[in-house]
N, CA, C and O atoms as CSV, one atom per row, in Angstrom:
chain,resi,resn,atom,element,x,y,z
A,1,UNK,N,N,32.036,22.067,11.547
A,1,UNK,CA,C,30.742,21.709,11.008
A,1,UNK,C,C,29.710,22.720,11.500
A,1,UNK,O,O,29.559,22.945,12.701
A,2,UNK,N,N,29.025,23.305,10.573
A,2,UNK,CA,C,27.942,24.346,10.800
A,2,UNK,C,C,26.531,23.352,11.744
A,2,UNK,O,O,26.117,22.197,11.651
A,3,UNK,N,N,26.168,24.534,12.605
A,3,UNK,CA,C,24.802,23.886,13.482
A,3,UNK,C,C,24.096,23.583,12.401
A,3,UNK,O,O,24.277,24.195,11.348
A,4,UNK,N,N,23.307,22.716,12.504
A,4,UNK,CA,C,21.930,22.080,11.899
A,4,UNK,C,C,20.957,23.544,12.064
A,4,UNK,O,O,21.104,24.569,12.729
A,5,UNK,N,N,19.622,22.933,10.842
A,5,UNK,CA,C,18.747,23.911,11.230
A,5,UNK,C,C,17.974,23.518,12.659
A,5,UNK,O,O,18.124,22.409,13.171
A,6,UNK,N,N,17.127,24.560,13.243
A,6,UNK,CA,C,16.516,24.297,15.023
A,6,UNK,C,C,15.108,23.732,14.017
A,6,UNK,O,O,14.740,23.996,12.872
A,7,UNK,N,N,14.617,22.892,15.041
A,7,UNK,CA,C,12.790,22.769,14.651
A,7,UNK,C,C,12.493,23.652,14.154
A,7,UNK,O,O,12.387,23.676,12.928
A,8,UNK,N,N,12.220,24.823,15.005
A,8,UNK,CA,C,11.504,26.136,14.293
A,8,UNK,C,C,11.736,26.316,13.107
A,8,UNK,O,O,10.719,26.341,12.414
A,9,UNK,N,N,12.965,26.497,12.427
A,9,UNK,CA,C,13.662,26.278,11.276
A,9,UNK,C,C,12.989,25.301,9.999
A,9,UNK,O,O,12.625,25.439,8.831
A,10,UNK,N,N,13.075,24.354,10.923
A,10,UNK,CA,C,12.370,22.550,10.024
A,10,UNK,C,C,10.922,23.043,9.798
A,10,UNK,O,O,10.430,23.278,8.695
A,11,UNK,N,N,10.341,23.158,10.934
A,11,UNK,CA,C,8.411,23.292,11.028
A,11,UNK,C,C,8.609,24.518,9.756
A,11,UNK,O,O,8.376,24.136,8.610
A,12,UNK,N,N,9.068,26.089,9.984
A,12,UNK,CA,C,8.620,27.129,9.077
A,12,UNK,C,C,9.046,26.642,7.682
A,12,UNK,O,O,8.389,27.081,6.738
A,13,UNK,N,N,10.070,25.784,7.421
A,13,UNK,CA,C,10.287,25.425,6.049
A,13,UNK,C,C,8.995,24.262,5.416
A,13,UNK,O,O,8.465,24.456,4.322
A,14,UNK,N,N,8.688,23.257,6.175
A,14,UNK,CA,C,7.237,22.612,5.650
A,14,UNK,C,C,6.018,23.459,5.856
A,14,UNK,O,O,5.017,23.094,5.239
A,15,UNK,N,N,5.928,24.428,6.544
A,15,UNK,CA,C,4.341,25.268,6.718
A,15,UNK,C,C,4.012,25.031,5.531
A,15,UNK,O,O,3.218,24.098,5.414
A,16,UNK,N,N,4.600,25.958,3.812
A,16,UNK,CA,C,3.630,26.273,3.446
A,16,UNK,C,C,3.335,24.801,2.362
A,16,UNK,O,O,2.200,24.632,1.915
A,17,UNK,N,N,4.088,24.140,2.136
A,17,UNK,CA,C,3.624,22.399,2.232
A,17,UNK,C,C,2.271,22.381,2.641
A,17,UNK,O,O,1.244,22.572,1.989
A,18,UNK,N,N,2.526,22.004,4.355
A,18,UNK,CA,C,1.340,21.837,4.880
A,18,UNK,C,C,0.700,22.438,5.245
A,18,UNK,O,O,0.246,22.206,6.366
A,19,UNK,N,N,0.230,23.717,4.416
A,19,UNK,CA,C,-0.807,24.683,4.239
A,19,UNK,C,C,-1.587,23.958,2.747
A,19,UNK,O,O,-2.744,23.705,2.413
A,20,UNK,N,N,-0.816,23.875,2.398
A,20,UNK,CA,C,-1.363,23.560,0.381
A,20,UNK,C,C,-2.245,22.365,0.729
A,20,UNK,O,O,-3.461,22.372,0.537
A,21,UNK,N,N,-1.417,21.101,1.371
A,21,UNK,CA,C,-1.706,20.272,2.011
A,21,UNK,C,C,-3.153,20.030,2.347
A,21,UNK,O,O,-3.882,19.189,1.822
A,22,UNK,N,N,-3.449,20.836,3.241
A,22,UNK,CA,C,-4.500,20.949,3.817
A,22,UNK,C,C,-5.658,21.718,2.908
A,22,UNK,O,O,-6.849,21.409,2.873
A,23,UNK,N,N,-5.003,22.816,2.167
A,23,UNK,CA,C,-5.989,23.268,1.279
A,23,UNK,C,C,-6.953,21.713,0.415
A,23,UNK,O,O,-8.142,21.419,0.288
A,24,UNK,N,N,-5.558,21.037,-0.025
A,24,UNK,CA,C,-6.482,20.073,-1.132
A,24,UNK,C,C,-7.340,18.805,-0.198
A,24,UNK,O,O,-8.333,18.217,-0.626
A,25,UNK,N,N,-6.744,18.575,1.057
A,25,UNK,CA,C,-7.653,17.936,1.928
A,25,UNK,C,C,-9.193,18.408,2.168
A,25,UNK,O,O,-10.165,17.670,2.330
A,26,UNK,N,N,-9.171,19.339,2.154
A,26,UNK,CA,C,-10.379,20.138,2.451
A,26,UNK,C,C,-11.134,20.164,0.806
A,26,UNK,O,O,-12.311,19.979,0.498
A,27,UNK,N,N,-10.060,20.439,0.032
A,27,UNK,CA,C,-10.984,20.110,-1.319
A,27,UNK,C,C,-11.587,18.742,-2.045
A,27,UNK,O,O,-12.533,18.465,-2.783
A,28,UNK,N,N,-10.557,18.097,-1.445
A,28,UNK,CA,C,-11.055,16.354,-1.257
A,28,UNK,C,C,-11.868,15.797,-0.634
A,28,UNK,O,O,-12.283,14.696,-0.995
A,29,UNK,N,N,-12.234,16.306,0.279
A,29,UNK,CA,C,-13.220,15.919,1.740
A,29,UNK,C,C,-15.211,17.050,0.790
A,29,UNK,O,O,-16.323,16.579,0.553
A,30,UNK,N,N,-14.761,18.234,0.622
A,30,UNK,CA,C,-15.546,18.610,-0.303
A,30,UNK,C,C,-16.396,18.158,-1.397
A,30,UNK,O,O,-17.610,18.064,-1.579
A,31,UNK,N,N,-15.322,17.907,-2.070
A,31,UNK,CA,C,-15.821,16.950,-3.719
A,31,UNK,C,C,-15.753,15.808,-3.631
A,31,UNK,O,O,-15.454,15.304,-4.714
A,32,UNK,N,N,-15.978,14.634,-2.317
A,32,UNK,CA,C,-16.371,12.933,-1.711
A,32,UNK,C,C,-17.521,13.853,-1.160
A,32,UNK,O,O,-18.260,13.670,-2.128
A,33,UNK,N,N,-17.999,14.412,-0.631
A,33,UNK,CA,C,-19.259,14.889,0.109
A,33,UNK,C,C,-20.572,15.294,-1.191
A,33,UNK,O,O,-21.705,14.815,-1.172
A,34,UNK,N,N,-20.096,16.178,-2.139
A,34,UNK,CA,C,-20.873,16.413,-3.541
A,34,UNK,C,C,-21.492,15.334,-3.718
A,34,UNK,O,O,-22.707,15.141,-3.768
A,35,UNK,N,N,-20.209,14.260,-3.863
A,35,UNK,CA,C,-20.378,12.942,-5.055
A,35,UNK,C,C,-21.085,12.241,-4.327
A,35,UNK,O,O,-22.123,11.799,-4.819
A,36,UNK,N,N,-20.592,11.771,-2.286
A,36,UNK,CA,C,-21.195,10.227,-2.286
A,36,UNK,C,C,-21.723,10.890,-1.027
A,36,UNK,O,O,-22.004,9.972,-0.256
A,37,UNK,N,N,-21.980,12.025,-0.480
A,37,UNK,CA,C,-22.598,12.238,0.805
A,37,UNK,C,C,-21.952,11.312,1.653
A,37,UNK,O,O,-22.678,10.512,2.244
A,38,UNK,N,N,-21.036,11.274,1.787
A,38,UNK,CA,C,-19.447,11.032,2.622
A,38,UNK,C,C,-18.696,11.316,2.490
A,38,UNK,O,O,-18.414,11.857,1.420
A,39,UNK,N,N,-17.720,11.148,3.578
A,39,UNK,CA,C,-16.356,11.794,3.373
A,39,UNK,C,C,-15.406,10.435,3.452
A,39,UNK,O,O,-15.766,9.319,3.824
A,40,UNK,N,N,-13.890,10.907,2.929
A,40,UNK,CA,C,-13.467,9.448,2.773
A,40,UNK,C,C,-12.352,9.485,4.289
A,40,UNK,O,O,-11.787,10.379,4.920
A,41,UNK,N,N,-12.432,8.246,4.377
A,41,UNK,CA,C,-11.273,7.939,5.691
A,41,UNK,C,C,-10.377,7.187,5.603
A,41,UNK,O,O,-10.617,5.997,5.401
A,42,UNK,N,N,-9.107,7.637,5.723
A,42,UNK,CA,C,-8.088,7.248,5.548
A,42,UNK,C,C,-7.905,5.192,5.700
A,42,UNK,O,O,-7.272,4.441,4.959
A,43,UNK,N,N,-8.508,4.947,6.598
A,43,UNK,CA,C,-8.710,3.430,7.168
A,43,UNK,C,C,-9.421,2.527,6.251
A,43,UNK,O,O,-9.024,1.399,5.960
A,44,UNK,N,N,-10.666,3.171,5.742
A,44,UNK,CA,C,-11.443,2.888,5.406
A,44,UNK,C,C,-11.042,2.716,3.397
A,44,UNK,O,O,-11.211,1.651,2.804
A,45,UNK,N,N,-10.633,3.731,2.853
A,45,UNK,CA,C,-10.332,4.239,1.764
A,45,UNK,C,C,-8.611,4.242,1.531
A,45,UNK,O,O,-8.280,5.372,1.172
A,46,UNK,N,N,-7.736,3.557,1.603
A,46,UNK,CA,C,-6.558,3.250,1.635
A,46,UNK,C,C,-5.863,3.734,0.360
A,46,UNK,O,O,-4.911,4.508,0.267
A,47,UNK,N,N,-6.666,3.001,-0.767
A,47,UNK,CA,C,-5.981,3.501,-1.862
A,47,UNK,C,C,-6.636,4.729,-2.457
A,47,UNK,O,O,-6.159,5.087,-3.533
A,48,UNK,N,N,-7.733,5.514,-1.919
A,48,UNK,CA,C,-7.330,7.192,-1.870
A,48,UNK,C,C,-6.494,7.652,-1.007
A,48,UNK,O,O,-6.417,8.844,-1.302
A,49,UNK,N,N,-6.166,7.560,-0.580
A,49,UNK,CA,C,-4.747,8.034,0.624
A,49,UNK,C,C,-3.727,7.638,-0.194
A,49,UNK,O,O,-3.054,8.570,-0.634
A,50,UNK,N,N,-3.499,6.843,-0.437
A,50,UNK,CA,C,-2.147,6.392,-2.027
A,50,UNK,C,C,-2.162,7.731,-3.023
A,50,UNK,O,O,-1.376,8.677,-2.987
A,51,UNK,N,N,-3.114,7.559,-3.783
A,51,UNK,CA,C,-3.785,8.553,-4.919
A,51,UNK,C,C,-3.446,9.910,-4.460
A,51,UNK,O,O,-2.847,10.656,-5.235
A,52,UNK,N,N,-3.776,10.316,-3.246
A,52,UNK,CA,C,-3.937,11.804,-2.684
A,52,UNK,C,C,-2.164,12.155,-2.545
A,52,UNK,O,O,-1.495,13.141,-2.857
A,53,UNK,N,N,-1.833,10.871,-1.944
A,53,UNK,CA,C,-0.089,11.383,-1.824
A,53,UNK,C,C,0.146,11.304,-2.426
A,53,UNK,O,O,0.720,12.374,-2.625
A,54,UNK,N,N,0.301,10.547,-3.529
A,54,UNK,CA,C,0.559,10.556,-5.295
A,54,UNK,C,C,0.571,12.262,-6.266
A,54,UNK,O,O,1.341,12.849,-7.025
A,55,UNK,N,N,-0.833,12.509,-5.628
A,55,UNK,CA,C,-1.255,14.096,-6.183
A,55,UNK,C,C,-0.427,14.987,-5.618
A,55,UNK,O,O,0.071,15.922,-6.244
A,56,UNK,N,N,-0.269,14.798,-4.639
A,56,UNK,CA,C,0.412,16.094,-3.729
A,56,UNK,C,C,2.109,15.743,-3.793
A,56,UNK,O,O,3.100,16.467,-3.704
A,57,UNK,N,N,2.006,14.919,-3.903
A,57,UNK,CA,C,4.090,14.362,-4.338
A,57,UNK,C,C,4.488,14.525,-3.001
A,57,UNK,O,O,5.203,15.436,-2.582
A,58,UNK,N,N,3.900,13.423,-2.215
A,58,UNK,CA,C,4.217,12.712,-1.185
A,58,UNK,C,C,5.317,11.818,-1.365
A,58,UNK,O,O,4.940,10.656,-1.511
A,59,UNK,N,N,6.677,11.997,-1.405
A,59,UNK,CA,C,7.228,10.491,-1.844
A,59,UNK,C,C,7.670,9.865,-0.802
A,59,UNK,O,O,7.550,8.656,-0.999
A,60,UNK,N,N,8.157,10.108,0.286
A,60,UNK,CA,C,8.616,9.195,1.588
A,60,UNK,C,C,7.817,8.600,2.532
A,60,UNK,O,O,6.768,9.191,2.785
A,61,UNK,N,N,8.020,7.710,3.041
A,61,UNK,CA,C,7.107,7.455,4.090
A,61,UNK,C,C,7.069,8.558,5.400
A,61,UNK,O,O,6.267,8.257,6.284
A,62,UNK,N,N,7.718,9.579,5.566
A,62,UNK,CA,C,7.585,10.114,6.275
A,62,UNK,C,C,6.933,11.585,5.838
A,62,UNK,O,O,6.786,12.319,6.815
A,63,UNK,N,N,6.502,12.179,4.543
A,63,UNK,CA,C,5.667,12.738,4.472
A,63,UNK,C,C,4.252,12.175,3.897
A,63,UNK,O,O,3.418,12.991,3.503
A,64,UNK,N,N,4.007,10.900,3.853
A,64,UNK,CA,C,3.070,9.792,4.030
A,64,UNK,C,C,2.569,10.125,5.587
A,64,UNK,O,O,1.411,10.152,6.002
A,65,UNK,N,N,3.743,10.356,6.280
A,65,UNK,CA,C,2.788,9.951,7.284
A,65,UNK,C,C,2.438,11.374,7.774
A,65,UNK,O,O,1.414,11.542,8.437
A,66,UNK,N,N,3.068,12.166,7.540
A,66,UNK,CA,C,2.632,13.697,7.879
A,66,UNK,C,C,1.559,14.113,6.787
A,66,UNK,O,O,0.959,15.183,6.882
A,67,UNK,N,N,1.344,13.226,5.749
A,67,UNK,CA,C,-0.317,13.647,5.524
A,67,UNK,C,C,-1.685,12.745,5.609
A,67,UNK,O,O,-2.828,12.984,5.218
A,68,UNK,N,N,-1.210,11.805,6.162
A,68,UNK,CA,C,-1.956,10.491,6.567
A,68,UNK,C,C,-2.542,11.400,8.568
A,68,UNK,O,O,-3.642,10.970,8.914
A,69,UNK,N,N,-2.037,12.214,9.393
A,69,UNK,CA,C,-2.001,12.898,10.196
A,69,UNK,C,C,-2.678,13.915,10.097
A,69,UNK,O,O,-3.334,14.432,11.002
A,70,UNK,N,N,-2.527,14.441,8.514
A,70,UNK,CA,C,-3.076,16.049,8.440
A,70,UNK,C,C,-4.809,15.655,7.694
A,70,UNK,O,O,-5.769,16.412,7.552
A,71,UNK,N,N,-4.648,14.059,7.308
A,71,UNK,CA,C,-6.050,13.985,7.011
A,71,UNK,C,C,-6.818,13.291,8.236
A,71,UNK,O,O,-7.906,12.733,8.093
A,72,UNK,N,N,-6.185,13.378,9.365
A,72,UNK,CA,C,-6.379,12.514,10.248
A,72,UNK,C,C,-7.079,13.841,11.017
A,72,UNK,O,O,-8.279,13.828,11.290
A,73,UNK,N,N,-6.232,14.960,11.332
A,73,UNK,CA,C,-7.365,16.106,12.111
A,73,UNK,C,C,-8.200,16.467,11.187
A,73,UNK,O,O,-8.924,17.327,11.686
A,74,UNK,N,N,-8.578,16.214,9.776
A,74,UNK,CA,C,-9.527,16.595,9.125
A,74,UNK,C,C,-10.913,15.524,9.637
A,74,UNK,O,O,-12.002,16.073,9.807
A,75,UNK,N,N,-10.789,13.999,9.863
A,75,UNK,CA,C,-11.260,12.948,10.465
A,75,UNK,C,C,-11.563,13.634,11.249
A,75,UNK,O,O,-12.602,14.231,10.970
A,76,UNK,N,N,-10.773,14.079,12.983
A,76,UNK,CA,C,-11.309,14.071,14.061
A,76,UNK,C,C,-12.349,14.974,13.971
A,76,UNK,O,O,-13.439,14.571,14.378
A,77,UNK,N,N,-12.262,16.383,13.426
A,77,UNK,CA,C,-13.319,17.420,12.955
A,77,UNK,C,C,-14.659,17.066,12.621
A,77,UNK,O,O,-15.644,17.689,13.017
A,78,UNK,N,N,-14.691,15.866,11.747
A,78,UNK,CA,C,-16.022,15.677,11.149
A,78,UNK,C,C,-16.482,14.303,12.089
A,78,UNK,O,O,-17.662,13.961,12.004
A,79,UNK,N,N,-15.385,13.362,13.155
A,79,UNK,CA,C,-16.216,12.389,13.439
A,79,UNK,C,C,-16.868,12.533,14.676
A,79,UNK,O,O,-16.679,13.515,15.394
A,80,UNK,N,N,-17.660,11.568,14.977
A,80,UNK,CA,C,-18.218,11.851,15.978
A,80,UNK,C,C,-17.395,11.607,17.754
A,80,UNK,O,O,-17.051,10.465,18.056
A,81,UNK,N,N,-17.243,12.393,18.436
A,81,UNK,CA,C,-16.488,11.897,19.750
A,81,UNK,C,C,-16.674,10.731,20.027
A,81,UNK,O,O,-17.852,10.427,19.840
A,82,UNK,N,N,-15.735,9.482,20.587
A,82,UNK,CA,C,-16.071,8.390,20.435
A,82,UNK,C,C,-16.070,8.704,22.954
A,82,UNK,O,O,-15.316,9.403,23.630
A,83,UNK,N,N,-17.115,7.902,23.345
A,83,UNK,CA,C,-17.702,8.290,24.778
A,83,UNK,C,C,-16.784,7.002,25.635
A,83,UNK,O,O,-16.041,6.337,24.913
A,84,UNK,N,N,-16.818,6.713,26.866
A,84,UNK,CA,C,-16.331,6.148,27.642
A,84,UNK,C,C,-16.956,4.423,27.611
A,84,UNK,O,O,-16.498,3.327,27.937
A,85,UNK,N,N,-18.557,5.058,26.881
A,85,UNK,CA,C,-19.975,4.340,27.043
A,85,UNK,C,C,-19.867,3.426,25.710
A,85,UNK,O,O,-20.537,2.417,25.490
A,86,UNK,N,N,-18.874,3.999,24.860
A,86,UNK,CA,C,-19.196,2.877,23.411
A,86,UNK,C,C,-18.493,0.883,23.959
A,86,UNK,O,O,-18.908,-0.271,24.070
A,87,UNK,N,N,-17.032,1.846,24.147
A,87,UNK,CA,C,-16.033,0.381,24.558
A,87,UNK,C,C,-17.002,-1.070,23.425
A,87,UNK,O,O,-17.694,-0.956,22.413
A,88,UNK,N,N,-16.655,-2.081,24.099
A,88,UNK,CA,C,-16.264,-3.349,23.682
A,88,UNK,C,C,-17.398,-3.453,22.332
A,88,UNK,O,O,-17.141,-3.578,21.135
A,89,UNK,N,N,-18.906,-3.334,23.118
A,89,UNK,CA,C,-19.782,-3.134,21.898
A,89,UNK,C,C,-19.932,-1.933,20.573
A,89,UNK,O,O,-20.138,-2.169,19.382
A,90,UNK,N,N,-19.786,-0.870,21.115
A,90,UNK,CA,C,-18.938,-0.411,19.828
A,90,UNK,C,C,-18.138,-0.896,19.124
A,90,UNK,O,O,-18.476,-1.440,18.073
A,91,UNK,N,N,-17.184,-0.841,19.427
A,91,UNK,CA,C,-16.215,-1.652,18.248
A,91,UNK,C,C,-16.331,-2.390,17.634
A,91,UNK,O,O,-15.934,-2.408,16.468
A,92,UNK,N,N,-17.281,-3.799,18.561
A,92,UNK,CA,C,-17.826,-4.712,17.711
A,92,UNK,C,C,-18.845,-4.299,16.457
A,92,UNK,O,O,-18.727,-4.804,15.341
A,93,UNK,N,N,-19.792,-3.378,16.771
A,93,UNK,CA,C,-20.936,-2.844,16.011
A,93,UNK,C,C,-20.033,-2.336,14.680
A,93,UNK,O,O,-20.439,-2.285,13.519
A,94,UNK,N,N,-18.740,-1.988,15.161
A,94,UNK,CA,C,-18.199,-1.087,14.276
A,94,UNK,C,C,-17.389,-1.873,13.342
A,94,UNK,O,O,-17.201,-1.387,12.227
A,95,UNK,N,N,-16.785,-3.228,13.679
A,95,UNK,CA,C,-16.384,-4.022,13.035
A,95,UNK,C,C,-17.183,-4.429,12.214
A,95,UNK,O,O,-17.054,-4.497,10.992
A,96,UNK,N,N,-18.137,-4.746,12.932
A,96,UNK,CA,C,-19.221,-5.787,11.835
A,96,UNK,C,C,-19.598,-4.713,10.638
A,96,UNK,O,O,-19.459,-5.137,9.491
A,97,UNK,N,N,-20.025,-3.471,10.795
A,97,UNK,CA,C,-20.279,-2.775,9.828
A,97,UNK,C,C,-19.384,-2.464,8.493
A,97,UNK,O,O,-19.627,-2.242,7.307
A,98,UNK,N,N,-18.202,-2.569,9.330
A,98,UNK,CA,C,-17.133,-2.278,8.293
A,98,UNK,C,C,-17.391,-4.155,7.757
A,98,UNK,O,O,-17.964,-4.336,6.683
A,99,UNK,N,N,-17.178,-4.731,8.139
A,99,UNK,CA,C,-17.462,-6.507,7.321
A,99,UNK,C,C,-18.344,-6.597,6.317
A,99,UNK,O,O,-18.094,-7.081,5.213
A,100,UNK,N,N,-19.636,-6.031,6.754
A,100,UNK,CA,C,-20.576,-6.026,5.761
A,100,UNK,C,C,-20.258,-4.983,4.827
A,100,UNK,O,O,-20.602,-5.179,3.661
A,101,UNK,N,N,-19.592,-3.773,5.150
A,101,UNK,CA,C,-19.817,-2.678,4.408
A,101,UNK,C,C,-20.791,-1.470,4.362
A,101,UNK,O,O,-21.064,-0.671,3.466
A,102,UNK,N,N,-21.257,-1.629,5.746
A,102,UNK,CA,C,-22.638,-1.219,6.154
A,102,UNK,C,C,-21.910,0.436,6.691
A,102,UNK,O,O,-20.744,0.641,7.028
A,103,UNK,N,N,-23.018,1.402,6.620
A,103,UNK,CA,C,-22.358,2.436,7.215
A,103,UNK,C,C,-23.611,2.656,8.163
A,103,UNK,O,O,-24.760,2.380,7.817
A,104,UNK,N,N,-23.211,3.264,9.585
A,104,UNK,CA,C,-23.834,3.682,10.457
A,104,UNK,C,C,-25.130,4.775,9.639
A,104,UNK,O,O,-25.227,4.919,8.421
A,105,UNK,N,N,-26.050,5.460,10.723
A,105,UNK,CA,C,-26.674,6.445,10.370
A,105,UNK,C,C,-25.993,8.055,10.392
A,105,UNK,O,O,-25.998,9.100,9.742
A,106,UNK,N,N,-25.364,7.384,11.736
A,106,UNK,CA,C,-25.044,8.688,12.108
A,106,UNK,C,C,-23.220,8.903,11.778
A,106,UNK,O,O,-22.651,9.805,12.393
A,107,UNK,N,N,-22.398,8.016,10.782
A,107,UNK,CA,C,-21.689,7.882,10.042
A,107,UNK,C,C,-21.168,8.829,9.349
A,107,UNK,O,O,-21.754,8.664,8.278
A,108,UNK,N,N,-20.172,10.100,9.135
A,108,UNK,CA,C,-20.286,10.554,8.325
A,108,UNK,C,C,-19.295,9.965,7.306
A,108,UNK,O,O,-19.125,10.666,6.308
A,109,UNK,N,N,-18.859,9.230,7.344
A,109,UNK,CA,C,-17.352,8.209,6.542
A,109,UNK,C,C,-17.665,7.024,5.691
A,109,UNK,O,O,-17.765,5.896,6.173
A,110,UNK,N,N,-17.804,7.261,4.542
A,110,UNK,CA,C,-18.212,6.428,3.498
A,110,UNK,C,C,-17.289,4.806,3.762
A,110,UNK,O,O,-16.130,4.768,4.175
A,111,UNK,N,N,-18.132,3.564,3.411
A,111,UNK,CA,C,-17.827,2.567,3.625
A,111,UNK,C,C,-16.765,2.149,3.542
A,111,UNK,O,O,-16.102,3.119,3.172
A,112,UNK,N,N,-16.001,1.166,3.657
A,112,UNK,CA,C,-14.775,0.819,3.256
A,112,UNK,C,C,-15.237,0.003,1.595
A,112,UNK,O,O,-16.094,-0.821,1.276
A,113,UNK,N,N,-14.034,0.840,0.761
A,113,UNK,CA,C,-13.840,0.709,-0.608
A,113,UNK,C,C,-13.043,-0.878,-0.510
A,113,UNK,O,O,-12.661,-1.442,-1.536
């Protein structure tokens, strides 16, 4: 039985995947910013994350989740550092907002759809 391919092998065969990948993330995150002066978040916006893997011919759950990840460092980029100082009341603030549908000021992540 012949060796398997090594990681290195695996990773250089998805690069340019998740190069394209990332191209249309960035064009998605773009054209939600035009339209609603937000960007969309994966948590928040569920069934664009469906739609987007749909577009890109995502079919497994496991490149689901390798672009549910790759829109996820697009997230950390634009959100705000979350501090030591937010804890319990944050979250709460942050719950309730998402309940109502309310978005922060300083928010850049359009409401939950």
């Amino acid at each position: 039985m012949p060796p398997g391919p090594s990681a290195q092998e695996l990773h250089a065969r998805d690069e340019p995947v998740r190069l394209r990948w990332r191209t249309a993330i960035e064009a998605e995150f773009a054209e939600w910013w035009g339209r609603y002066q937000c960007f969309p978040h994966p948590r928040r916006q569920d069934a664009w994350l469906e739609m987007l893997g749909d577009r890109l011919g995502a079919r497994t759950d496991q490149q689901m989740h390798v672009l549910y990840g790759l829109v996820m460092e697009r997230v950390e980029l634009y959100g705000a550092p979350r501090t030591q100082y937010g804890g319990l009341l944050g979250d709460a603030e942050e719950w309730v907002n998402g309940l109502m549908r309310w978005r922060a000021s300083d928010d850049p992540f359009c409401p939950p759809s």
